[in-house]
C-alpha positions in Angstrom: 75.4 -103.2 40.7 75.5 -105.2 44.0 72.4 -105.7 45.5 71.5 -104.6 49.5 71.3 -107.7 51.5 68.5 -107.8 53.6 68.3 -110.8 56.6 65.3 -112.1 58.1 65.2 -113.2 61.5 62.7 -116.2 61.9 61.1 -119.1 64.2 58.0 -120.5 64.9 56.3 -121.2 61.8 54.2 -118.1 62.2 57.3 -115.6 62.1 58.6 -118.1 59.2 55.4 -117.0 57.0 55.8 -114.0 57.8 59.1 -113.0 57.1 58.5 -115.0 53.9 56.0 -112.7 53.0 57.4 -109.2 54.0 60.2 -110.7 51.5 58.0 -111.1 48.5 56.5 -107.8 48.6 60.4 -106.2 48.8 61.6 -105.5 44.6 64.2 -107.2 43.2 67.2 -104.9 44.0 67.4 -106.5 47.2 69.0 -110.0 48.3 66.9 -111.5 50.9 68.3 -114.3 53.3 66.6 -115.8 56.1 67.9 -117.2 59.8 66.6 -118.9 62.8 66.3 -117.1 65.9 70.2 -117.6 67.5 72.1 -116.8 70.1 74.5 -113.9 70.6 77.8 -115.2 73.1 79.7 -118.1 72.6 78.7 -119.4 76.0 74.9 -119.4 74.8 76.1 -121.3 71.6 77.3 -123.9 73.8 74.3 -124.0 75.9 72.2 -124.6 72.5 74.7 -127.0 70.8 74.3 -129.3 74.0 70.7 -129.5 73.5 69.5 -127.5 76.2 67.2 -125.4 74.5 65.0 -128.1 72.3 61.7 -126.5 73.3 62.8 -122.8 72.1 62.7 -121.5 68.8 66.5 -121.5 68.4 66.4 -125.5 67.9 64.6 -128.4 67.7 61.4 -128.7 66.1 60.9 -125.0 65.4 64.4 -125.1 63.6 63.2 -128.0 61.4 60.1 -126.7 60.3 62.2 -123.0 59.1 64.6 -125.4 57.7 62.1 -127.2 55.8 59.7 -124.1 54.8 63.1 -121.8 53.8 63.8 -125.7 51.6 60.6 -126.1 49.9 59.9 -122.3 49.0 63.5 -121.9 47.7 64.3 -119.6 50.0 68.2 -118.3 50.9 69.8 -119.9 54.8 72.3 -118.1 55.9 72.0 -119.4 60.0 73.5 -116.9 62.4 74.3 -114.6 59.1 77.4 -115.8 58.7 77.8 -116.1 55.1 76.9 -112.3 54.4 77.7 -108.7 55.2 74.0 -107.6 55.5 72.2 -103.7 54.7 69.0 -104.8 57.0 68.1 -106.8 59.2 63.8 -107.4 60.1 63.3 -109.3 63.7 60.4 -110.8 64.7 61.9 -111.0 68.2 64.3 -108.6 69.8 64.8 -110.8 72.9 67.9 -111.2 71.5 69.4 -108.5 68.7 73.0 -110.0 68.0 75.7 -107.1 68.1 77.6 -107.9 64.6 73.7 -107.3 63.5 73.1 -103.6 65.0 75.9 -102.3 62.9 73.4 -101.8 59.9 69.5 -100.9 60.0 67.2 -103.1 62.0 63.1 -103.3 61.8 61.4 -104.9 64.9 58.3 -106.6 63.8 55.3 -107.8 66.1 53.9 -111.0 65.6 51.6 -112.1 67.7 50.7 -111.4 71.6 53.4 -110.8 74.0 53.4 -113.5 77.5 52.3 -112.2 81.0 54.5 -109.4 82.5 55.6 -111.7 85.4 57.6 -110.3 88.3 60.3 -112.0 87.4 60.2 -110.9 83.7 60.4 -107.1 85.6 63.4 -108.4 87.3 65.2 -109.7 84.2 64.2 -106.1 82.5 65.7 -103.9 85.6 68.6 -106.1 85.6 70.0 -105.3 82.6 72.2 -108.1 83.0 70.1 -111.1 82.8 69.7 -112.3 79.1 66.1 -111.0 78.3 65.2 -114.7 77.2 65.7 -116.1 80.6 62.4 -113.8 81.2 60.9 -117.7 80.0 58.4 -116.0 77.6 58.2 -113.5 75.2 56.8 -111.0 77.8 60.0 -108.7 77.3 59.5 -109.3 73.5 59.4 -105.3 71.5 61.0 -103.8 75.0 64.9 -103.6 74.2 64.5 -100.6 72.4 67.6 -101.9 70.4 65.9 -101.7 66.8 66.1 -98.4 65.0 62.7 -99.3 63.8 59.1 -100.9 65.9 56.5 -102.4 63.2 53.2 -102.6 65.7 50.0 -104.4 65.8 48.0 -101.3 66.9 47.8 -98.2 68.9 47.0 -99.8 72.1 49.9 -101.8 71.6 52.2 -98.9 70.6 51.1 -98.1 74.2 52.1 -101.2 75.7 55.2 -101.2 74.1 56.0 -97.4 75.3 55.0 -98.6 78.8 57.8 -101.4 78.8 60.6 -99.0 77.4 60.8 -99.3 74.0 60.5 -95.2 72.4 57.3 -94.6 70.6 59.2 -92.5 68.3 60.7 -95.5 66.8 56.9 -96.9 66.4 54.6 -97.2 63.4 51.0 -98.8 63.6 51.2 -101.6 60.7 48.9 -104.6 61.7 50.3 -108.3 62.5 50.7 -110.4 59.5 48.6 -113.2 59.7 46.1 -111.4 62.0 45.0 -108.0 60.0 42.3 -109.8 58.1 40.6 -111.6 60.7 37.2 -111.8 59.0 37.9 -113.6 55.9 38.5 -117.1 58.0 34.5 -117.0 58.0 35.0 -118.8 54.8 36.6 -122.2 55.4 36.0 -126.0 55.2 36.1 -127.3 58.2 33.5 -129.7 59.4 32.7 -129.1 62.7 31.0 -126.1 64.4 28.9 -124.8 67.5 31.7 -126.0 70.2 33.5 -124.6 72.4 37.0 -124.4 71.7 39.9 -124.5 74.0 43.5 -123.6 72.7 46.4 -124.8 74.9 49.8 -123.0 75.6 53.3 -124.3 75.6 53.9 -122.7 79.1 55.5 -125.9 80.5 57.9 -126.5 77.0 58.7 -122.9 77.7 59.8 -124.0 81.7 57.1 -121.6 83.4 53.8 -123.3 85.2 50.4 -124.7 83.9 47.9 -126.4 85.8 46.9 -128.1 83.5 44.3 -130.2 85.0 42.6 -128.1 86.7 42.1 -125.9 83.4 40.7 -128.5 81.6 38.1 -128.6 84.7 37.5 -125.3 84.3 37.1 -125.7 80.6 34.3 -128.4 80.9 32.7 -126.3 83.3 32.3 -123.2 80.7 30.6 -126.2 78.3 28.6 -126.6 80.2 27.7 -130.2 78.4 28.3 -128.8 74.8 30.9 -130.5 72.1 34.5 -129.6 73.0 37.4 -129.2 70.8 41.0 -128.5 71.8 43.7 -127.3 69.8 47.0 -128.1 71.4 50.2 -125.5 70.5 52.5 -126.9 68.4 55.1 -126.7 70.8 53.3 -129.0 73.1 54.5 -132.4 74.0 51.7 -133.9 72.3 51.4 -137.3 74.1 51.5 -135.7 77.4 48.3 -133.3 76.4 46.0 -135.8 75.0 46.5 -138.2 77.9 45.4 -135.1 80.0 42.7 -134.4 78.2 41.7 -138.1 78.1 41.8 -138.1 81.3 39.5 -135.4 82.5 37.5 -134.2 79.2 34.1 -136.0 78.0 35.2 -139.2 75.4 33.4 -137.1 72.5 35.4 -134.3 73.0 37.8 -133.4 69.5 41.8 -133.2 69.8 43.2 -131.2 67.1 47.4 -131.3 66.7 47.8 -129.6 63.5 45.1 -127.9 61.4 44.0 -124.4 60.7 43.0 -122.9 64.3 41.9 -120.0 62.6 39.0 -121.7 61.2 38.5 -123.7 64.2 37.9 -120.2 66.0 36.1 -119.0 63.4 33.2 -122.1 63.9 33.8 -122.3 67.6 30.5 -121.1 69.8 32.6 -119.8 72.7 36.6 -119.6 72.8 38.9 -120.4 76.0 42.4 -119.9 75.9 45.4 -119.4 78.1 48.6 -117.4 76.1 47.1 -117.6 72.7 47.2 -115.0 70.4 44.2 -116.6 68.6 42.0 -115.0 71.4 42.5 -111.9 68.6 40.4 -113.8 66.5 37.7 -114.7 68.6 37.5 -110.9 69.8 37.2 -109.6 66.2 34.9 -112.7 65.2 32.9 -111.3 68.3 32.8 -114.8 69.9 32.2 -114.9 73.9 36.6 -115.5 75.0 38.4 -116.2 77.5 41.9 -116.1 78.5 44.6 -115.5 81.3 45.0 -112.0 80.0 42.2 -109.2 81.0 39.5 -109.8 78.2 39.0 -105.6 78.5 42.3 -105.2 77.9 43.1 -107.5 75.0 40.0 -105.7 73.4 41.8 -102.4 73.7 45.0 -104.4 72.2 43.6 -106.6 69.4 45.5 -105.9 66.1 44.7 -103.7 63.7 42.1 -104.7 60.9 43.3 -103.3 57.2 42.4 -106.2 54.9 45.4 -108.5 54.9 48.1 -105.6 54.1 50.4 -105.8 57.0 53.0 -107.4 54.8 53.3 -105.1 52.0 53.2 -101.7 54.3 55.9 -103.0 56.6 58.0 -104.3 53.2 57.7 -100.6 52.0 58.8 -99.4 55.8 61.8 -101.4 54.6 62.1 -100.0 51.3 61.7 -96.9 52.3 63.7 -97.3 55.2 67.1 -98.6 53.5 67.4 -95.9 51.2 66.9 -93.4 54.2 69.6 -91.3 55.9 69.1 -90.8 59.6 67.8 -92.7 62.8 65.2 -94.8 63.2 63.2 -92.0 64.8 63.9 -89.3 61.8 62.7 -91.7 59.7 59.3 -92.5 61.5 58.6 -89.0 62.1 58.5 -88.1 58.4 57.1 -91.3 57.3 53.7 -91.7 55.6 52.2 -95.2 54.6 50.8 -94.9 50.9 46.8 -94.9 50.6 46.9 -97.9 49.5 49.7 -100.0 49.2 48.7 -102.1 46.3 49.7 -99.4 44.4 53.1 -99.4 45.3 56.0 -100.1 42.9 56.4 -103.4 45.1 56.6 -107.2 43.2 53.3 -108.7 44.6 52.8 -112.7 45.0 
């Protein structure tokens, strides 16, 4: 018997791991394949083959690391699902939900925090014209209401995501993979501890505004003379940032490229951050935070904490799913996640 093809949607090297493992907790009666983030017209396609969109997750670097990770875990390409007449398709970003895709089921997943409601990312929503990327962000990110199916981080942010259009009848509460077992990055190795921390943004790779300088003022002045460490976003233009931080920050202070930042948070005294989802981790770590968003408000948003299942319940939201006949909303309103998930007739890695 044929299998059901399912297609993963991926990107940064966050939604790669994730996708990854949503795949490993499916059974084998399904054919899993994985692309990057891509565009939908042919005019975008020749935007991104001219090598205008290097700092996005559709190319460059991003598209090198998937390439790589999909590579070394032996894991099926099929870029802009191409190759395949697919059953499923999971998204970790319906910013842009191609239209030979919505013929078959789709499953939105969250994977991290969602950029600034600017009011020009309003203006690109109420457009309905405007391609939702051009928002610069991921702040219309879960709002297209195009997915049959909305895998959330939490209540507050089923919420959020009702506020910004999407139907909560299409939403179930499932965690974000990666941050749904916050606590256990306690443990770790790293070697340094009692700083204050300071995790950048890519907001100037993404074409929107930092001032950056006057940040890292700010920054020094919440150290008030203790160690500080920065962790700059992958994204970053690397050179650029440390020259900054040089420039301004004391000659002691740590710069961190790569690494795990969880950890880092984890053995930081105090957190500052500007975009970063890894203010979730300082919240749940109860560490003193700071960030562009409302502190309050992230506290009321912060992912749910289930012990590191996130993956497996939204794999059997997919299993479950596939085999269902009716919308996306049917389906949610007789669904009923397994007491625990472990259990489930699902191959664990």
């Amino acid at each position: 018997m044929t299998k059901k093809k399912i297609l993963f949607i991926i990107g940064s090297p966050n939604q790669t791991s994730q996708m990854h493992q949503i795949s490993s907790f499916l059974n084998d009666d399904y054919d899993c394949w994985f692309s990057q983030f891509y565009p939908d017209y042919w005019f975008e396609r020749l935007v991104l083959d001219h090598g205008f969109m290097e700092r996005t997750i559709m190319s460059g670097e991003f598209k090198k690391k998937a390439d790589n990770y999909l590579a070394q875990n032996g894991m099926q390409s099929d870029y802009r699902g191409e190759s395949n007449k697919y059953d499923m398709t999971v998204f970790c970003n319906d910013l842009i939900v191609p239209r030979h895709l919505r013929k078959a089921k789709t499953v939105w997943i969250q994977e991290g925090m969602t950029d600034k409601v600017t009011p020009w990312s309003k203006t690109v929503k109420m457009s309905r014209i405007i391609p939702r990327y051009f928002a610069l962000g991921t702040s219309l990110n879960g709002s297209s209401n195009l997915c049959n199916i909305y895998c959330v981080g939490s209540e507050g942010y089923r919420s959020f995501f009702t506020k910004m259009g999407s139907d909560p009848a299409k939403m179930i509460t499932t965690g974000i993979i990666n941050f749904d077992n916050i606590r256990q990055f306690e443990n770790n190795d790293f070697p340094y501890s009692d700083y204050v921390m300071v995790a950048t943004s890519d907001s100037r790779e993404a074409y929107g505004s930092d001032d950056r300088i006057n940040f890292l003022k700010k920054c020094i002045s919440i150290a008030a003379g203790r160690k500080l460490l920065f962790k700059l976003h992958p994204n970053e233009a690397f050179e650029r940032a440390i020259a900054e931080i040089k420039a301004v920050a004391p000659a002691d202070s740590l710069i961190f490229t790569d690494g795990n930042s969880n950890h880092m948070v984890a053995n930081c005294a105090e957190l500052i951050t500007q975009w970063s989802t890894l203010v979730y981790v300082g919240i749940v770590l109860g560490k003193k935070v700071h960030s562009y968003f409302n502190v309050e408000e992230l506290k009321q948003l912060t992912p749910e904490q289930n012990g590191g299942i996130s993956a497996q319940k939204i794999a059997d939201i997919c299993d479950r799913y596939m085999e269902f006949n009716g919308s996306g909303p049917d389906f949610v309103s007789q669904y009923k996640a397994p007491l625990n998930v472990k259990h489930l007739n699902l191959r664990l890695n």
